[in-house]
C-alpha positions as CSV (number, residue, x, y, z in Angstrom):
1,X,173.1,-11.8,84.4
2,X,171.4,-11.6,87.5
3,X,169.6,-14.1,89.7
4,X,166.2,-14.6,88.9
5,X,163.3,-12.5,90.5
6,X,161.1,-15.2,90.6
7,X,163.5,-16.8,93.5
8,X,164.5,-15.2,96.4
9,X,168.2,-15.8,96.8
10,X,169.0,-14.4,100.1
11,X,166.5,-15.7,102.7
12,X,168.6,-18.8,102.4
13,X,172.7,-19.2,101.6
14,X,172.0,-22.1,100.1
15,X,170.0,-19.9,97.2
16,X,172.5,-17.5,96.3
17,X,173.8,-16.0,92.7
18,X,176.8,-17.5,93.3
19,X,175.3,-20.5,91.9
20,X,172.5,-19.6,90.5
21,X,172.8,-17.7,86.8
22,X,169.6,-16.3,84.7
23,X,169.9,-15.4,80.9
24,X,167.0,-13.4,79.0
25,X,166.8,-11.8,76.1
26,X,165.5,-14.8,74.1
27,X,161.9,-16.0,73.4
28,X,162.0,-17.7,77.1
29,X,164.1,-17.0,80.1
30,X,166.8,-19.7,81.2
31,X,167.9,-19.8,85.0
32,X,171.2,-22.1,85.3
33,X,171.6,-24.2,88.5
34,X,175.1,-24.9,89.5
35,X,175.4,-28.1,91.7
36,X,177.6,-30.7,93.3
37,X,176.3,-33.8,92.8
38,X,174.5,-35.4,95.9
39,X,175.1,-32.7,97.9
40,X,172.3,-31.6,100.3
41,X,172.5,-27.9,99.8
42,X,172.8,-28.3,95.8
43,X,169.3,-30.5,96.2
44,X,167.6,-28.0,98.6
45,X,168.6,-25.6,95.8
46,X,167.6,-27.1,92.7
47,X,164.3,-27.7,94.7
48,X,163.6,-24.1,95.7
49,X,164.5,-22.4,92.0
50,X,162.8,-25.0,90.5
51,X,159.0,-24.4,92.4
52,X,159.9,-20.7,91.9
53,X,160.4,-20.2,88.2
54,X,157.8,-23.4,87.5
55,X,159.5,-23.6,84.5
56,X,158.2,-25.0,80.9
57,X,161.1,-27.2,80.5
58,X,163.3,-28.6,83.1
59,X,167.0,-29.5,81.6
60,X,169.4,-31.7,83.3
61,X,173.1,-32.6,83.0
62,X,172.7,-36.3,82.2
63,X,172.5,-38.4,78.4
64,X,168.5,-38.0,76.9
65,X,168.4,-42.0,77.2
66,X,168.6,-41.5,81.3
67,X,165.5,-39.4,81.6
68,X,163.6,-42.5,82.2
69,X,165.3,-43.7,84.8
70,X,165.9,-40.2,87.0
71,X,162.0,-40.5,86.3
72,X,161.6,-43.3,87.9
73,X,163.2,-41.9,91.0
74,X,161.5,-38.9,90.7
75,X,158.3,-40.9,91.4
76,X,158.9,-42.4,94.8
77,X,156.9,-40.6,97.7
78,X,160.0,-39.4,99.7
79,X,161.0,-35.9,99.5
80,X,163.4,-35.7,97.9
81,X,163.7,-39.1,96.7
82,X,166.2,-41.8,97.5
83,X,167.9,-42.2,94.1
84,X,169.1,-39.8,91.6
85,X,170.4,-37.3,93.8
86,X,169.5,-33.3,92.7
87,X,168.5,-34.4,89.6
88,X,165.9,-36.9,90.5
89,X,164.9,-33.8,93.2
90,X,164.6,-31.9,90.1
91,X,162.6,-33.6,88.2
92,X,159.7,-34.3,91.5
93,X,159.9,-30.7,92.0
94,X,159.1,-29.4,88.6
95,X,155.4,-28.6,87.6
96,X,156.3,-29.6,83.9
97,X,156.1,-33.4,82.0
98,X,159.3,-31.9,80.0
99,X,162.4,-33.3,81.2
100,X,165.1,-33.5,79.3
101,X,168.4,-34.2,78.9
102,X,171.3,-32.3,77.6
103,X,174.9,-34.1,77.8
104,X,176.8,-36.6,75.7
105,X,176.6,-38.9,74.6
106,X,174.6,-37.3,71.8
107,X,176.0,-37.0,67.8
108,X,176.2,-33.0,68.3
109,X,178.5,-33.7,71.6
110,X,180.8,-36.3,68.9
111,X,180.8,-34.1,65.8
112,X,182.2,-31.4,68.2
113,X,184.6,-33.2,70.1
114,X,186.2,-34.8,66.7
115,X,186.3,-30.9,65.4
116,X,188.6,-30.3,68.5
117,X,190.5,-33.2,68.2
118,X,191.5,-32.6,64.3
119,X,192.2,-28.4,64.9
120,X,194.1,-29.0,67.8
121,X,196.4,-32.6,67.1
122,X,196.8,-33.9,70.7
123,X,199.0,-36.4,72.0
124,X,198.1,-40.1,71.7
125,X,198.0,-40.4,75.1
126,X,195.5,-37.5,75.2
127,X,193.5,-39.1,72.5
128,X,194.0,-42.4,74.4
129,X,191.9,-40.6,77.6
130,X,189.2,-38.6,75.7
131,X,188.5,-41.8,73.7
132,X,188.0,-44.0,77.5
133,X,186.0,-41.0,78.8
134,X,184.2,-41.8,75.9
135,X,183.5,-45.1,75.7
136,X,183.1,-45.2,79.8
137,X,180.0,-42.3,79.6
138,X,178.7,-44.5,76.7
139,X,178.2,-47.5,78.9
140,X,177.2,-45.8,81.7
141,X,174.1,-43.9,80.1
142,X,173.2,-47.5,78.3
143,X,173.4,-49.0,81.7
144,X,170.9,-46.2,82.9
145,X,168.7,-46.7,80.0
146,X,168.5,-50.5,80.8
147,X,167.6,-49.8,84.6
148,X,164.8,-47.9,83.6
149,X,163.6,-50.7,81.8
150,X,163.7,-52.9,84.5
151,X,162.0,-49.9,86.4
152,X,159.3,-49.8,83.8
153,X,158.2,-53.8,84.0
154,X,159.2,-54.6,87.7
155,X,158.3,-52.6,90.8
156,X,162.4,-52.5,91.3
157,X,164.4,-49.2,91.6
158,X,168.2,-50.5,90.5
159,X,170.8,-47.7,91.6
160,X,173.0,-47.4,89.2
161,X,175.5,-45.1,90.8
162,X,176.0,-44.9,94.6
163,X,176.1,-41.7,96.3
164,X,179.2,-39.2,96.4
165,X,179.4,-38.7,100.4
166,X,180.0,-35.7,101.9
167,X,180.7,-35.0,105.3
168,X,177.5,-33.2,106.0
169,X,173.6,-34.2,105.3
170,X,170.7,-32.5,105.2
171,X,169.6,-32.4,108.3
172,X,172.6,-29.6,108.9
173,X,171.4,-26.2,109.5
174,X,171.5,-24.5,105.9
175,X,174.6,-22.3,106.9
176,X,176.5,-25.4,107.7
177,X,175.2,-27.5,104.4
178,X,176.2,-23.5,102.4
179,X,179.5,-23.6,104.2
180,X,180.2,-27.4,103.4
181,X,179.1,-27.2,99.7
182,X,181.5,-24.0,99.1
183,X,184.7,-26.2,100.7
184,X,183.8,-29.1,98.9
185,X,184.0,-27.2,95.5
186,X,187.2,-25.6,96.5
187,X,188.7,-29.3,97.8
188,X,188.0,-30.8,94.5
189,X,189.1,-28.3,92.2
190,X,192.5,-28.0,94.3
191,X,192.7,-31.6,93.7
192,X,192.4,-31.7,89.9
193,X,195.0,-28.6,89.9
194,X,197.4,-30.9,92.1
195,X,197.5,-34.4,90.7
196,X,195.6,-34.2,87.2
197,X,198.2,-34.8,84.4
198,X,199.1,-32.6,81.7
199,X,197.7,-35.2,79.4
200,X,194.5,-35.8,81.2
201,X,193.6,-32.1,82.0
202,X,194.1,-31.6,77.9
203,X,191.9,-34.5,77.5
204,X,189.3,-33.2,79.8
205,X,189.2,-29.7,78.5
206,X,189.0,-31.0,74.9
207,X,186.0,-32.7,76.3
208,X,184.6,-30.3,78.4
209,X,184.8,-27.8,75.5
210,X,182.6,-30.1,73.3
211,X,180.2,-30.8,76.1
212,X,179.6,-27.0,77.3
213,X,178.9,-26.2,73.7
214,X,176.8,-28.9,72.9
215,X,174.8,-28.2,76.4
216,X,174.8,-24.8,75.3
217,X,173.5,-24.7,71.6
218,X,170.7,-27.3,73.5
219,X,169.6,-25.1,75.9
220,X,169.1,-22.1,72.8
221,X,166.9,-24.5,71.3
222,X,165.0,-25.2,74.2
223,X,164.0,-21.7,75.0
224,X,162.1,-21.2,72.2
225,X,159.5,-23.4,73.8
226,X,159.2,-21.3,77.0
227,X,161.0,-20.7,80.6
228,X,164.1,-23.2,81.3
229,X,165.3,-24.3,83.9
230,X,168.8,-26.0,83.9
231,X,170.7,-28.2,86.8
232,X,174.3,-28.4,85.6
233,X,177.6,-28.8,87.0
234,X,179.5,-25.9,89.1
235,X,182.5,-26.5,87.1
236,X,180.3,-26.0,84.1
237,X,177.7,-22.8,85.1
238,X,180.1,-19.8,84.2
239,X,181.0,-21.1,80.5
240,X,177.6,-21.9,80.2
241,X,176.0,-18.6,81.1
242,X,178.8,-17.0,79.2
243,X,177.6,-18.7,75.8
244,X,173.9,-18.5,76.3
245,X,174.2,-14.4,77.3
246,X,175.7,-13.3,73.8
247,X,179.3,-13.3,74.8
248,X,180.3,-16.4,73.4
249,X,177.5,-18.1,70.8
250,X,176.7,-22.0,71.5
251,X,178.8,-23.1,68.1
């Protein structure tokens, strides 16, 4: 898997292939966009793959029933917009009216995760944490869906999440914002090695497993309507490209 052509990915090291993953071979070609969320490089990235590959459909890391709200963002005149981080940035950048999202909750990303739960018999306490995951991304993405109407009858923008900081925006030169983005990845996933319990890093694979391959057996579907570009999670862009590519199928 190399980067795609269509992008140039060394004018800039906030467009690299380290974060940046392209899979052909099916009836359209899918570039994955690794991010971390609300970071200024990650946005700048999105941004610049996004106007190169113009893709036909534009997939994002959030619940379908959110699309109309990171819409909503997408439509204010600042570049990039004030809500919605990356994605929102996304979603004004793309030349396409198909945006669409590709995480749980959906039934496929349920039906999986209770397949994983049955073969592998967790603890209670581990079902205890994939069931509050659960229930907590449930009422965020109905939360979401009833901002956007508020969005779609009032001329008000409600945020529903506030902005991770980072210690770096983007007016930082883009080897600083590069630098910042690579130290922030490695921070957090030192932190989940160091004080993530047993129980909860069980729950969370269990999870991520059901997520990646819903995401993933998505994304097949999609290319058949043309060129894809997705905006997922760093954590998530090497399983992903692993089970789009032939390696590992989407379940």
């Amino acid at each position: 898997m190399e980067p795609p052509p269509a992008v140039d990915v060394d004018s800039d090291p906030r467009v690299t292939g380290e974060y940046v993953r392209q899979v052909s071979g099916g009836p359209g070609t899918l570039t994955l966009v690794g991010v971390v969320h609300d970071h200024p490089a990650s946005t700048y990235r999105v941004r610049h793959v996004v106007e190169g590959v113009a893709p036909t459909v534009l997939a994002l890391e959030l619940p379908p029933i959110s699309i109309p709200l990171f819409e909503q963002y997408a439509s204010a005149d600042r570049t990039p917009p004030v809500f919605g981080g990356e994605m929102s940035a996304a979603i004004q950048a793309a030349d396409t009216d198909t945006a669409v999202g590709i995480d749980r909750p959906t039934g496929g990303f349920f039906r999986r995760l209770g397949r994983n739960l049955l073969r592998e018999r967790p603890s209670l306490e581990t079902v205890r944490n994939v069931a509050s995951s659960a229930v907590e991304t449930a009422k965020h993405a109905v939360l979401c869906r009833a901002a956007a109407a508020v969005g779609a009858r009032t001329s008000v923008r409600l945020e529903v999440d506030s902005p991770i900081p980072h210690d770096i925006d983007r007016t930082a030169t883009p080897d600083d914002q590069a630098r910042d983005e690579r130290e922030q990845v490695r921070r957090s996933r030192s932190f989940m090695d160091a004080f993530r319990t047993a129980s909860r890093s069980r729950a969370s694979r269990l999870e991520d497993d059901a997520r990646e391959a819903t995401m993933a057996a998505r994304l097949s579907d999609l290319r058949e309507e043309g060129d894809v570009v997705a905006v997922v999670g760093i954590d998530h862009l090497e399983s992903l490209a692993e089970r789009l590519d032939g390696t590992d199928g989407p379940d």
